[in-house]
C-alpha positions as CSV (number, residue, x, y, z in Angstrom):
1,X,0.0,0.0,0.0
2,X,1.6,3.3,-1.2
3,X,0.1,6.7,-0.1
4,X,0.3,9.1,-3.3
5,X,-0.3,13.2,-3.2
6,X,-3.0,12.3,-5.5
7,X,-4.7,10.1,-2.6
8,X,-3.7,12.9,0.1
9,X,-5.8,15.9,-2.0
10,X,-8.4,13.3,-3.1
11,X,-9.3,12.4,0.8
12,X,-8.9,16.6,1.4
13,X,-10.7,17.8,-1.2
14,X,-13.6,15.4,0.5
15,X,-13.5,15.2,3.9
16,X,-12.4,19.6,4.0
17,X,-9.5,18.3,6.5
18,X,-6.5,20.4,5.3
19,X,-4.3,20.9,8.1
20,X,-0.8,22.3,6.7
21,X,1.0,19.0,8.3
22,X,-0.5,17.2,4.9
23,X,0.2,20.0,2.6
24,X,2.5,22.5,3.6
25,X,5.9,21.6,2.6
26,X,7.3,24.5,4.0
27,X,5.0,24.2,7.6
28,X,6.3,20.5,7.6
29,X,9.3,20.7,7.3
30,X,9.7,22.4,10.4
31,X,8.0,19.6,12.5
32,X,9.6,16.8,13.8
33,X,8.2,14.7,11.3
34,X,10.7,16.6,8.5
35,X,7.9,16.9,5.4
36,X,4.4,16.7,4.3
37,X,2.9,13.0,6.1
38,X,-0.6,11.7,5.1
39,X,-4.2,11.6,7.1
40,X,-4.4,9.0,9.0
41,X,-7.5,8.3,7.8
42,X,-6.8,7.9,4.2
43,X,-4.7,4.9,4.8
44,X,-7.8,3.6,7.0
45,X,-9.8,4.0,3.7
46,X,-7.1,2.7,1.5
47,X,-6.9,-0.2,3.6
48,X,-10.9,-1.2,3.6
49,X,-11.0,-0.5,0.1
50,X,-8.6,-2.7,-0.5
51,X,-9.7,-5.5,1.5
52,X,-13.4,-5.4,0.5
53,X,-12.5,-5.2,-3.0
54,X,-15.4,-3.5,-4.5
55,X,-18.4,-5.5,-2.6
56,X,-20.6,-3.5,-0.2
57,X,-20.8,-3.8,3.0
58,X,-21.4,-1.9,6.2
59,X,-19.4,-1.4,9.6
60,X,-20.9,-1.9,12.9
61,X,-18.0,-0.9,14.9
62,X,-14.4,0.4,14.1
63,X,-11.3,0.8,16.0
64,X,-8.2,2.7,14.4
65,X,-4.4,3.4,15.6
66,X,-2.3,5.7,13.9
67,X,1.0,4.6,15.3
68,X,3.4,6.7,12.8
69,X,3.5,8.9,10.4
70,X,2.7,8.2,6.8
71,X,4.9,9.3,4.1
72,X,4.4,9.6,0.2
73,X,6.0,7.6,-2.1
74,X,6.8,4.7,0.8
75,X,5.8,1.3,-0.1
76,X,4.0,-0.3,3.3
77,X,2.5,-3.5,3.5
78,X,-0.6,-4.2,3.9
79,X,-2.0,-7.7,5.9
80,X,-5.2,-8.5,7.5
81,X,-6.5,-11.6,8.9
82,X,-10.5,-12.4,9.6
83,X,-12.0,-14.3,12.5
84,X,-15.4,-15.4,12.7
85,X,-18.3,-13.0,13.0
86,X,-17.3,-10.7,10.8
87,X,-13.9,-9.1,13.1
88,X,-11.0,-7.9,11.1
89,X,-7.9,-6.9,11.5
90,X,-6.0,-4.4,8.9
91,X,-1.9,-3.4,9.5
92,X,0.1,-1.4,7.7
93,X,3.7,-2.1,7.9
94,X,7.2,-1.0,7.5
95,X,9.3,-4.2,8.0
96,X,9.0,-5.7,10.8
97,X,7.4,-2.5,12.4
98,X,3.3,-1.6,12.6
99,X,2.4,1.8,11.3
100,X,-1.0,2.0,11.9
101,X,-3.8,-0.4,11.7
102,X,-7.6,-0.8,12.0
103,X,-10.1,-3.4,13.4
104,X,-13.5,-3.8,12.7
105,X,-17.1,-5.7,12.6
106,X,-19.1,-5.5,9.2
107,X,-21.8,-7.3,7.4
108,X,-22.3,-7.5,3.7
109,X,-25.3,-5.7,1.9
110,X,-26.8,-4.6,-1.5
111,X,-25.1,-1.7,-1.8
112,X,-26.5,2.1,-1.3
113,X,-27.4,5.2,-3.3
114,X,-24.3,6.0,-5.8
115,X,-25.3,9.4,-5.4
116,X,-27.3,10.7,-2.6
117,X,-28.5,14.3,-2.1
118,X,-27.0,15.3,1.0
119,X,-28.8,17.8,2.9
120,X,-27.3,21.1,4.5
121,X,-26.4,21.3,7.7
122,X,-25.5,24.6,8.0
123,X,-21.7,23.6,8.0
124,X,-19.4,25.6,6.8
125,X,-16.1,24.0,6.3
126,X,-12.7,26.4,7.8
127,X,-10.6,27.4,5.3
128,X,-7.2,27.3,8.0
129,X,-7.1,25.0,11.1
130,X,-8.3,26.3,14.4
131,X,-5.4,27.6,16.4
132,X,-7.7,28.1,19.9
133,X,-6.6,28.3,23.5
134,X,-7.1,24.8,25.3
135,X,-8.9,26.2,28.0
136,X,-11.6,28.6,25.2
137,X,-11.5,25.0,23.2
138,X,-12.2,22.7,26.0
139,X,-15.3,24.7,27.5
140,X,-16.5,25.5,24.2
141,X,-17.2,22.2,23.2
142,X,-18.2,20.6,26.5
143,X,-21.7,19.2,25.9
144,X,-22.1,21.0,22.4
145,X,-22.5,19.4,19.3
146,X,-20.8,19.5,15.8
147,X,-22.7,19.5,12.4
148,X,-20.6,17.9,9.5
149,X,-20.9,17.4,6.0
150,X,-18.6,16.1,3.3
151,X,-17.7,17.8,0.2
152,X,-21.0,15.7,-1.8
153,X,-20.0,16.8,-5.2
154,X,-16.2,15.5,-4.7
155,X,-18.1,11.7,-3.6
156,X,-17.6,10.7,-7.8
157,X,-14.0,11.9,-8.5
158,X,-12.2,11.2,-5.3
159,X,-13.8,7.5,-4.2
160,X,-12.2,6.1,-6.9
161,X,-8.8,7.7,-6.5
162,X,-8.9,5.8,-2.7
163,X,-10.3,2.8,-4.5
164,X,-13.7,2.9,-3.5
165,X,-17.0,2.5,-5.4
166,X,-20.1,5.4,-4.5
167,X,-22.9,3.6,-3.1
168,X,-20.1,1.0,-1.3
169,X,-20.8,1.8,2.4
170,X,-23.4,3.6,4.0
171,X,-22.9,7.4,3.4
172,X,-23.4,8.4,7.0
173,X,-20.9,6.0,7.8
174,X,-18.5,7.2,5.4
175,X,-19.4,10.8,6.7
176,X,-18.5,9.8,10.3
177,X,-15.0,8.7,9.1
178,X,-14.4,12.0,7.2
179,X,-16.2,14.0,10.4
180,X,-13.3,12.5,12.6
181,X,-10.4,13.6,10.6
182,X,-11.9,16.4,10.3
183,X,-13.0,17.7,13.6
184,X,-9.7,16.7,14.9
185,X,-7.6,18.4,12.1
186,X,-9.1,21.9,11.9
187,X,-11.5,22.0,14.9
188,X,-9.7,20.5,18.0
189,X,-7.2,20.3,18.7
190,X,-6.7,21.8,15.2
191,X,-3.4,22.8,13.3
192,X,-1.6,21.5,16.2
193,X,-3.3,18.1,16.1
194,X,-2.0,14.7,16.0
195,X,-4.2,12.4,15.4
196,X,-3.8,9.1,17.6
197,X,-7.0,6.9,17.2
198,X,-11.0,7.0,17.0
199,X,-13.2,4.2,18.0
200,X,-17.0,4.2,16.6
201,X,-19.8,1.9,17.3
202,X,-22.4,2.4,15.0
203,X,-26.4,1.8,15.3
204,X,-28.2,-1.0,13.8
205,X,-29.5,1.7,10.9
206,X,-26.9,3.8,10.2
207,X,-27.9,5.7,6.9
208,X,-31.3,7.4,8.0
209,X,-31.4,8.6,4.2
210,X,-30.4,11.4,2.3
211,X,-32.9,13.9,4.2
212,X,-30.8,14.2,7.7
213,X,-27.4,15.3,8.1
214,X,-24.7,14.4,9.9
215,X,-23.6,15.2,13.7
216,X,-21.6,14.8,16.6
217,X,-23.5,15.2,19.6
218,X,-23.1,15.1,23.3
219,X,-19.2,16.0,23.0
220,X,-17.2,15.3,26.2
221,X,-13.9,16.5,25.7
222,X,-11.1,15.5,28.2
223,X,-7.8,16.7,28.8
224,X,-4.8,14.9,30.2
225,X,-2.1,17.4,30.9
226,X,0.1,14.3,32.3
227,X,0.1,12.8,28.6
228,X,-0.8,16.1,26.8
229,X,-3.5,14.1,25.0
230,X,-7.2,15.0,24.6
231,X,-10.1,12.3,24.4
232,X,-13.3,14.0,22.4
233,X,-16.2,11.3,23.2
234,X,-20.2,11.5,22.6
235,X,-22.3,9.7,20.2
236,X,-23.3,11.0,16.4
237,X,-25.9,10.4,13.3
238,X,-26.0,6.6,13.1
239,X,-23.5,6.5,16.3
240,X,-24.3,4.6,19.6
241,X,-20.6,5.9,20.5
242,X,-17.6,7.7,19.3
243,X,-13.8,8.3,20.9
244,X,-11.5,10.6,19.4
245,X,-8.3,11.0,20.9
246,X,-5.3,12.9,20.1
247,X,-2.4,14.8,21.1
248,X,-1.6,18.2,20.7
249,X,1.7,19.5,19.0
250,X,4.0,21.8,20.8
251,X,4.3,25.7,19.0
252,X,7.2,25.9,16.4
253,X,10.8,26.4,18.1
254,X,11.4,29.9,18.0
255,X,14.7,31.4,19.8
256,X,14.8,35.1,19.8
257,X,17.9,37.1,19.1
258,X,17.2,39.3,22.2
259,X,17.4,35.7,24.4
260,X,20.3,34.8,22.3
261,X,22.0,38.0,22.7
262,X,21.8,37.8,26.4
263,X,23.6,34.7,26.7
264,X,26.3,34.9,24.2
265,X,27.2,38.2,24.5
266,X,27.7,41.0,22.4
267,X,31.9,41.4,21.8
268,X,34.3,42.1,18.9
269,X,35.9,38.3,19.0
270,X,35.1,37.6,15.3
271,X,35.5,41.0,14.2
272,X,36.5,41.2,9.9
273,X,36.0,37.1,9.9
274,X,33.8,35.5,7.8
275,X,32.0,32.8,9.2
276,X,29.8,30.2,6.8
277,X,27.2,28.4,8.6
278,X,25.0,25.7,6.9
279,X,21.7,25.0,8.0
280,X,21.3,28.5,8.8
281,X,17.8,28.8,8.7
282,X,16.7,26.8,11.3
283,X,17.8,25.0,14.5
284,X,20.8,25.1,16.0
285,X,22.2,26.7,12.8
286,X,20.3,29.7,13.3
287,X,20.7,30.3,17.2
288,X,24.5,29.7,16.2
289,X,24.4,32.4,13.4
290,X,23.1,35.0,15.6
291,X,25.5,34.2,18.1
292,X,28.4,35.3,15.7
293,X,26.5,37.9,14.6
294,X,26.8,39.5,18.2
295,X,30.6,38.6,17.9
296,X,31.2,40.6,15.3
297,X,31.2,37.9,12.6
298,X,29.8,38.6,8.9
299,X,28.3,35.3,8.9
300,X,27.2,34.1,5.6
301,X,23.7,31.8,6.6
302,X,23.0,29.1,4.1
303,X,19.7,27.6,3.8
304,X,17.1,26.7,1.5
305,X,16.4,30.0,0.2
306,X,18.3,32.6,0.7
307,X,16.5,34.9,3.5
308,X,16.3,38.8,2.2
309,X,18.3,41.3,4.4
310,X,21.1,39.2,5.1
311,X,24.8,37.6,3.7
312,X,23.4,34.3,2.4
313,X,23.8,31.9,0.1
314,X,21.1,28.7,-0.6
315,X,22.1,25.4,-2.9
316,X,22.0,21.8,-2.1
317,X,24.4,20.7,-0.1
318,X,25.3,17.5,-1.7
319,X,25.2,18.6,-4.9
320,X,29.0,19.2,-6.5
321,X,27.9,21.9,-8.8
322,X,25.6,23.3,-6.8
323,X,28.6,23.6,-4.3
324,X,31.1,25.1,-6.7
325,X,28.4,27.8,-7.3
326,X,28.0,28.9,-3.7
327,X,32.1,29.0,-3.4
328,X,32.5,31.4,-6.1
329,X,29.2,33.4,-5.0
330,X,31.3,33.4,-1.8
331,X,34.5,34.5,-3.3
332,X,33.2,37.3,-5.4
333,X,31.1,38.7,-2.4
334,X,33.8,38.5,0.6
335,X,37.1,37.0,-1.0
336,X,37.8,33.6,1.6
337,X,36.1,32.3,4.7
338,X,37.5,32.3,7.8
339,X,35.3,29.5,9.4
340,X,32.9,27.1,8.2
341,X,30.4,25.5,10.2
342,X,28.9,22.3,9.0
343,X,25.6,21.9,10.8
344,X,23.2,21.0,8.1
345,X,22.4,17.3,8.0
346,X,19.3,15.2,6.6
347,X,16.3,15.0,8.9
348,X,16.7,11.9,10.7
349,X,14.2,9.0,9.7
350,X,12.1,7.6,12.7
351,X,13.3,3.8,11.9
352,X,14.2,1.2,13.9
353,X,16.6,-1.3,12.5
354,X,14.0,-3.8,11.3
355,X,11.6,-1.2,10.0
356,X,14.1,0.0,6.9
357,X,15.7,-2.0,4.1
358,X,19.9,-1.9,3.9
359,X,20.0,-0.1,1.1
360,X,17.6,2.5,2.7
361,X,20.2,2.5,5.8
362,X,23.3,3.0,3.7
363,X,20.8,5.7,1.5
364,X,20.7,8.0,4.8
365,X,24.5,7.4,5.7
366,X,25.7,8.5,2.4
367,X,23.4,12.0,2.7
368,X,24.6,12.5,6.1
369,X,27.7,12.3,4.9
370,X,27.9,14.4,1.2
371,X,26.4,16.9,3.2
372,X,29.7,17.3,5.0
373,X,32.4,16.1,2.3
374,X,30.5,17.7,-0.9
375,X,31.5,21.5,0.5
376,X,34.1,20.8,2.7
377,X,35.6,19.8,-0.8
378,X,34.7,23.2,-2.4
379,X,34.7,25.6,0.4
380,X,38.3,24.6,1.8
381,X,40.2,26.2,-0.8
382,X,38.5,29.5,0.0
383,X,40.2,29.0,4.0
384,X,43.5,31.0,4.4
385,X,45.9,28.9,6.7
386,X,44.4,28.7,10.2
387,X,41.0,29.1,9.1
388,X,38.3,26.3,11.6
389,X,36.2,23.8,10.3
390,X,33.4,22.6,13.1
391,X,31.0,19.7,12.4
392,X,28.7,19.2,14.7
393,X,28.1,15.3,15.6
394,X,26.4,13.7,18.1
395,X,27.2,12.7,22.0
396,X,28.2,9.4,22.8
397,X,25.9,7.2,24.1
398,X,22.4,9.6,22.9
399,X,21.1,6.7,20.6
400,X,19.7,4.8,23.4
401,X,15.9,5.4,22.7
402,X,16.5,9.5,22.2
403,X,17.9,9.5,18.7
404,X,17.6,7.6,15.5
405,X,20.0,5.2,15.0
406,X,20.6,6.5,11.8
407,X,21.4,9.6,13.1
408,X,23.7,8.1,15.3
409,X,25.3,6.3,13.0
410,X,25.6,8.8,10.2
411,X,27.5,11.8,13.0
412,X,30.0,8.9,13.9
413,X,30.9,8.6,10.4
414,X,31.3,12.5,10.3
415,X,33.5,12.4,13.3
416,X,35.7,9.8,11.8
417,X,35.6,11.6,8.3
418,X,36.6,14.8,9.6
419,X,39.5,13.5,12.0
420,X,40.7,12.2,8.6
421,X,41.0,15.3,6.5
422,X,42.7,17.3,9.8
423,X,45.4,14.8,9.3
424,X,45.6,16.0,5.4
425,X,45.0,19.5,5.9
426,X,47.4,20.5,9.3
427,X,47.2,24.1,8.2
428,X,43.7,24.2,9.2
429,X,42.4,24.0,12.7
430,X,39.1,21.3,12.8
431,X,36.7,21.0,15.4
432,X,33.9,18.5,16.5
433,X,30.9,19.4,18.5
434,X,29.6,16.2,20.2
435,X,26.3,18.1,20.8
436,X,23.5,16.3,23.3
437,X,19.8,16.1,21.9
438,X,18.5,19.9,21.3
439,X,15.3,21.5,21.6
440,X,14.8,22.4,17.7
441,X,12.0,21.6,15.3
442,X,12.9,18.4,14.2
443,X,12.9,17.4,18.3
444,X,9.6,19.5,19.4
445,X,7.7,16.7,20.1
446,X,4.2,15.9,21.9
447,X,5.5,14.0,24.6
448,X,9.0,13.6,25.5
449,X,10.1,11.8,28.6
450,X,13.6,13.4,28.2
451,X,13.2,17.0,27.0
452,X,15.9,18.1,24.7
453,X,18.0,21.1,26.0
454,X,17.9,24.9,24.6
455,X,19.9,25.0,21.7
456,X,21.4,28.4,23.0
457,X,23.9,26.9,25.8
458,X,24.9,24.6,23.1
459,X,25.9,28.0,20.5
460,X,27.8,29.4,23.3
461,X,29.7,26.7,23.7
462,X,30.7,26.1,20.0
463,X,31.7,30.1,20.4
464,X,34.3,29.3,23.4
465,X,35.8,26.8,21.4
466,X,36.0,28.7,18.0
467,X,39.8,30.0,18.3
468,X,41.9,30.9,16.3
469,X,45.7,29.8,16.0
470,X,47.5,31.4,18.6
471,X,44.6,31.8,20.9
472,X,44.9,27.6,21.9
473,X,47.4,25.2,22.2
474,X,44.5,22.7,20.9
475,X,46.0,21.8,17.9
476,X,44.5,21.5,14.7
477,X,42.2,18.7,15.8
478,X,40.1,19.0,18.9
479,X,36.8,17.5,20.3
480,X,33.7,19.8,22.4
481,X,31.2,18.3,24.4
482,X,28.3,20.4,24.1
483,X,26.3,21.3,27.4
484,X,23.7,18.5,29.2
């Protein structure tokens, strides 16, 4: 089972759920989850549609777990196994490892309406997700009620795209599926939703016809601030019972340069140097940027894009020409670069070992590590002798259920390569920052039971350990350990 974009804007353009986490690249990206990931609810739909293979049927109960997050373009497998009295069970894997996966009771039937008039229900779907306080949220819906309706006119052109028939299960059942992405994604807990189940027990007659539309009613939401998860219960149109639950996303990671400031000081250290720092635009690459700035640096930030205002550059990283660009960009703007941070690094996959293929491992290793040797290659001849090279790695030990193992793999390579080229390059000074787990985007999750650290202590102490020759007896090789 492979989730497309086509399936993604199908299962939006239906169901009016269009949180930014499944469309906005640029929103994604700066989410732990590192890009664009799918409903959870389309692979629930992908799944059944699947299974039933075109017959009719309808549910009497449904259980759903969305366990990770679904990517495009990832092949997961899809099993299920039935037991008597019509109970099924549908996974989704990767490897050896469950994404997601529904259970469910159903009986067959004649089919429904292909096209049913739906009736208003005075809804009016939200063009952005609901950003509302939890307190406002949690007393406005306590005992209220939520009229729904799906996009009708969309039922013809995006059923088939999720490979369903019209007419295959009872509309109001399909409705209450939509209803739950839906609430969840742009009404509460809204843009800063993730979804984590929904269990639905329907009534005997679930499609009361085309006259009556579709409701949750009775809504009892409950908040856990231990596990920062809300549970929306209450029964619905055609529902005996419902159970949302979710958790709700921490705000984006935002350091400010005032807070920065403060703690690194405003001084004259990196006065006429030119500092490159990759990443720039994010993260620790950022705070560290504005650090330097207050030193005194010209820092040149690379990123994505290059941000208006300020001495940037943007390319890909691993790209040789794209590289060689940059360097000259660099060469005709400021003449050489005194220091060159190299921070930027591929978003580490969620995998355990048995959820990812070898050649997917070995995939990740070889990104992690172009985006070090790719402009180290170009940007090194632009380093007068005693210029610093820092790459930032990873602490020993911090893979033991904090990060990736990926990610822990592909900063001990870094290490190691680096340590390398200071033995071919003694005229240069390199450093290694083995940081601990930061606070950024790509760590901000909904429930941590060890909190990553400000990256701002970490940036100070890459600036203590920035000197140049004459100001250490360090060598041209020396290890930091960042802050705890």
């Amino acid at each position: 089972m492979e989730i497309t974009p086509a399936h993604t804007a199908a299962f939006a353009a239906l169901s009016h759920d269009r949180n930014p986490i499944h469309w906005d690249a640029e929103y994604a990206r700066r989410t732990p989850f590192g890009g664009v990931v799918a409903h959870g609810m389309t692979a629930v739909l992908l799944a059944l549609g699947e299974w039933a293979g075109g017959r009719p049927f309808r549910l009497e109960e449904i259980r759903a777990s969305f366990v990770k997050p679904l990517y495009h373009g990832v092949a997961y497998e899809l099993a299920w196994t039935e037991r008597p009295g019509g109970r099924v069970r549908l996974e989704w894997r990767r490897g050896r490892a469950v994404q997601g996966w529904c259970a469910f009771r159903w009986t067959e039937t004649a089919g429904t309406e292909a096209g049913p008039k739906l009736s208003s229900t005075g809804f009016e779907p939200r063009v952005q997700a609901a950003e509302t306080a939890l307190a406002d949220a949690l007393e406005h819906w306590r005992g209220g009620s939520f009229p729904y309706a799906m996009a009708a006119g969309m039922l013809a052109e995006s059923l088939p795209v999720l490979g369903w028939r019209p007419g295959q299960i009872p509309v109001r059942q399909l409705e209450a599926l939509l209803a739950a992405s839906y609430f969840v994604g742009m009404e509460f807990p809204g843009r800063q939703a993730l979804f984590y189940g929904c269990e639905l027990e329907f009534a005997p007659e679930t499609d009361p016809g085309p006259t009556a539309g579709f409701a949750f009613a009775g809504l009892d939401p409950q908040w856990d601030d231990r596990m920062n998860r809300l549970a929306l219960s209450g029964v619905g149109t055609g529902l005996t019972s419902f159970e949302l639950t979710a958790l709700l996303r921490p705000a984006p990671v935002h350091y400010s340069p005032a807070e920065i400031r403060a703690a690194a000081g405003v001084s004259a250290k990196f006065q006429d140097r030119v500092v490159l720092v990759t990443g720039a635009d994010r993260g620790l690459g950022a705070v560290l940027a504005e650090a330097l700035a207050a030193q005194g640096a010209t820092v040149v930030r690379h990123g994505r894009s290059a941000a208006a205002g300020v001495a940037a550059v943007s390319g890909e990283l691993t790209d040789v020409g794209e590289c060689r660009r940059m360097a000259r960009e660099i060469r005709a703007r400021w003449g050489r670069l005194d220091a060159l941070v190299l921070n930027a690094f591929p978003v580490a996959p969620g995998w355990s070992f048995g959820e990812a293929n070898s050649g997917e491992w070995l995939a990740y290793l070889h990104a992690g590590l172009a985006c070090v040797a790719v402009p180290l290659g170009e940007f090194l001849p632009l380093m007068p002798p005693g210029g610093i090279v820092l790459g930032v790695a990873a602490r020993g030990g911090v893979g033991l259920g904090a990060v990736p193992p990926p990610l822990v793999a592909a900063k001990g390579a870094l290490e190691s390569f680096l340590q390398g080229v200071a033995g071919d390059h003694p005229e240069q000074r390199f450093v290694v920052l083995r940081a601990p787990r930061m606070l950024t985007d790509q760590t901000n999750a909904a429930f941590d039971f060890s909190p990553p650290v400000s990256a701002v202590p970490v940036a100070c102490r890459i600036l203590a350990a920035l000197n140049w020759p004459g100001e250490s007896d360090a060598g041209n090789w020396s290890v930091v350990v960042g802050e705890d």
